[in-house]
N, C-alpha and C positions, 0 to 999 in steps of 0.2 A: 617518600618518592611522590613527585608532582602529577596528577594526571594528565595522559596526553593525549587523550582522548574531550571533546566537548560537543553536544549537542547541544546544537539553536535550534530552542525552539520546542517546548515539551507538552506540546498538544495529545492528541490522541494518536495519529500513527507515530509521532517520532519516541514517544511513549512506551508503544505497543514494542516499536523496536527495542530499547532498552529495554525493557521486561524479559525481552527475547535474548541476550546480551549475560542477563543474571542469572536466567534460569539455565543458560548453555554455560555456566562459570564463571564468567567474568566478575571478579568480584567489585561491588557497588562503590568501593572509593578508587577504580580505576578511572573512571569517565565522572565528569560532573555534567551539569545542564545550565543552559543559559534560555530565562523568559522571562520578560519583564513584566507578562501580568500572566502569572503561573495559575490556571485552574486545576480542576477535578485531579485529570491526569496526571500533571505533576506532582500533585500531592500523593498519590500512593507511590511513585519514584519515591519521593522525599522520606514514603513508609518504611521504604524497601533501603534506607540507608544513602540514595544518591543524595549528592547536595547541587543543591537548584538555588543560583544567583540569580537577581537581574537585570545584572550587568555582568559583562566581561571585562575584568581587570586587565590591566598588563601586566600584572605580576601572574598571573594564571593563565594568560594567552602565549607567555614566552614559552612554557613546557609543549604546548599542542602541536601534535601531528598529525592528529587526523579530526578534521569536521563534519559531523554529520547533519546538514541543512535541514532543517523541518519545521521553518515558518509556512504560515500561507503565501503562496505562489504573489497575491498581489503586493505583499511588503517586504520582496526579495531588497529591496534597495535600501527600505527603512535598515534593515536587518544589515545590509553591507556598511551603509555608511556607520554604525554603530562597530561593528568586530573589524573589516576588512584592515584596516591601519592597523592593529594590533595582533595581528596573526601573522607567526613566521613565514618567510617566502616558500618554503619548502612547505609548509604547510597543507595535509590532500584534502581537499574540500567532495564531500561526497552529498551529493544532493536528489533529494524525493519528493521535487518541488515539481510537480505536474506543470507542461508547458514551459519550461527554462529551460533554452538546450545550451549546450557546453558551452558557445558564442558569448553568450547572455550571461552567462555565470563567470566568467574572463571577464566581461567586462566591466561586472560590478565588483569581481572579491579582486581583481586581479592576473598577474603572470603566475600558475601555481599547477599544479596534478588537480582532475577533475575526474568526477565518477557521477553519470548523470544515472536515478535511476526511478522504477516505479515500484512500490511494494502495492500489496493491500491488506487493508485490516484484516485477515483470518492469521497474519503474523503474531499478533498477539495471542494466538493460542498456538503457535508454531506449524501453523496449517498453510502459510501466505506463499505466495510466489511474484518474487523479486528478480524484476527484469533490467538490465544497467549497459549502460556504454561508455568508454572510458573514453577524454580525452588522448589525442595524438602522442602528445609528448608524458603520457604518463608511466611510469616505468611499471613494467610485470608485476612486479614484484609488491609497490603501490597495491592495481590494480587487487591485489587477489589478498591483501588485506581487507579491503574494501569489501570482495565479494565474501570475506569469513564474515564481517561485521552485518551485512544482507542477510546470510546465508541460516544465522540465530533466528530467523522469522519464519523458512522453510526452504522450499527448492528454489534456484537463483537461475537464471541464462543471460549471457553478455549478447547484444548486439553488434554486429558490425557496421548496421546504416543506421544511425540517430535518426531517420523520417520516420521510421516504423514506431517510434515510443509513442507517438500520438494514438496507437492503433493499440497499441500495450496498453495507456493508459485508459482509453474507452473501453477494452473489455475487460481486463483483470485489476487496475487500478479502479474504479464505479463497478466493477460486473459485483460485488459483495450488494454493492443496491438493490441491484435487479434482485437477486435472491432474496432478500428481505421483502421485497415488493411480493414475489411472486406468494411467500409466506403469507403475507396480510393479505392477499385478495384471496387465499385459497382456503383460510379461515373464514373472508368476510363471506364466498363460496358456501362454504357448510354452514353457518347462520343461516343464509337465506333460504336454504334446504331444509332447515327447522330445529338444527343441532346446537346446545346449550353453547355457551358463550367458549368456558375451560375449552369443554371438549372439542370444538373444530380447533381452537389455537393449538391444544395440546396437540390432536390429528396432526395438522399441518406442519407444525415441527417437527415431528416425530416420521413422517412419511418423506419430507427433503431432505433430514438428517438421516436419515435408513438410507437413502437413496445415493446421497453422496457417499456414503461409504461403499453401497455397494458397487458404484462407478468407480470408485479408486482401487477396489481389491477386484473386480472383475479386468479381463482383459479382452473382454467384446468393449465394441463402439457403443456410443451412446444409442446409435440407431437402432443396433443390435438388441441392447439392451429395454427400447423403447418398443420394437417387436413385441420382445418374449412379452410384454405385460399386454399387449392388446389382440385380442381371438378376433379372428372380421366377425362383424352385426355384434359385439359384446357394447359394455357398459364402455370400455377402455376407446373403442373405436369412435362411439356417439361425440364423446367428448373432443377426441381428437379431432375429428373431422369439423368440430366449430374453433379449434385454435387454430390451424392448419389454413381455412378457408380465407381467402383472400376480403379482407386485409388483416391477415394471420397474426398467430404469435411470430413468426419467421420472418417477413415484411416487418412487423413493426420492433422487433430486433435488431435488425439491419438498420431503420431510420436510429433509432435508440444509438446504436453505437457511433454510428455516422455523426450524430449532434452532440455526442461526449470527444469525440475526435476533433470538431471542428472547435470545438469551445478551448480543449488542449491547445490548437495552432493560434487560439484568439491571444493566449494567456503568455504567448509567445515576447511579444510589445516588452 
């Protein structure tokens, strides 16, 4: 039996999502991948049993019913003029190409079902949350294949206003950055304190990753949760009080997602 599944484009999140695909069942000669210059990422697919062309044939493109898009945003076109002639009309094209909204996706792959959406990298450990909006004419029933295929990476929500993914894509598509940032400075932090190289990395991992967890399995806010750790006049407050002050961690959050939002609507073109 033909797979009717294909991934363009076997980067690192389109990747992460197939990984996520294998580990929830799907077995590795269901879907194949399409890159024509396959790195890292591909290669442990390829570990894992996928088979990664780099090209799309038509004898492989006749079986396909659903595409999962995962080039980079700027060679959506390269990547259309290559598959779009060779893919059935029915064919549902789902895409997590930051900044292409449905409009833009019709007009390079074609009249076809469309699933616009955002993951982020914590998919690959089935941590991620995958936000999507489905084209008008896309049938239900499409739809919610699309969101089982999402849904292998972690928790999913459909939109009903396509302008908000710009807003998705700044905080939860990039916000994995922020976190790693805030990692390395809170490391580069304890060095400058006096503490051996390991041990503030190790600290600093150890203290985000506690910390997430203990955000996910508590059910106070973050605020809440931000309290309980700070006594007024303690260690917790000193600190606070220099993130907090203007031009804060908060303010410079705010600019931060605002300039990831607006690069999203640039990528639009």
């Amino acid at each position: 039996m033909k797979p009717d599944l294909v991934l363009i484009g076997a980067g690192r999140m389109g990747s992460a999502l197939a990984a996520g695909w294998i580990a929830s069942g799907r077995p590795a000669d269901s879907f194949f991948a399409v890159d024509p210059r396959p790195g890292p990422a591909a290669a442990r697919l390829r570990e894992a049993g996928v088979r990664i062309e780099k090209t799309l044939s038509a004898e492989d493109a006749a079986g396909v019913k659903t595409v999962l898009l995962a080039v980079k945003p700027q060679i959506m076109d390269e990547a259309a003029a290559a598959v779009a002639r060779l893919l059935p009309a029915d064919a549902m094209l789902v895409s997590i190409l930051a900044g292409k909204t449905l409009d833009r996706l019709k007009e390079a792959f074609g009249d076809r079902p469309y699933v616009r959406s955002m993951p982020n990298t914590p998919a690959a450990v089935g941590k991620g949350y995958t936000v999507y909006v489905a084209s008008g004419g896309a049938p239900r029933e499409r739809v919610e294949e699309a969101r089982s295929l999402l849904a292998a990476g972690g928790d999913t929500a459909e939109l009903e206003n396509e302008g908000q993914m710009d807003a998705v894509t700044a905080v939860s598509g990039s916000g994995p950055a922020y976190f790693f940032l805030l990692a390395e400075a809170l490391a580069a932090a304890g060095r400058a304190e006096g503490l051996p190289e390991d041990l503030a990395a190790d600290l600093a991992r150890a203290t985000l990753i506690g910390s997430g967890a203990l955000l996910e399995s508590s059910t106070e806010t973050p605020g809440r949760l931000r309290e309980g750790v700070t006594s007024p006049g303690g260690t917790t407050a000193a600190a606070l009080d220099v993130l907090t002050k203007e031009p804060g961690l908060p303010a410079l959050m705010r600019r931060a997602v605002a300039a990831a939002a607006g690069r999203s609507r640039e990528l639009r073109g």
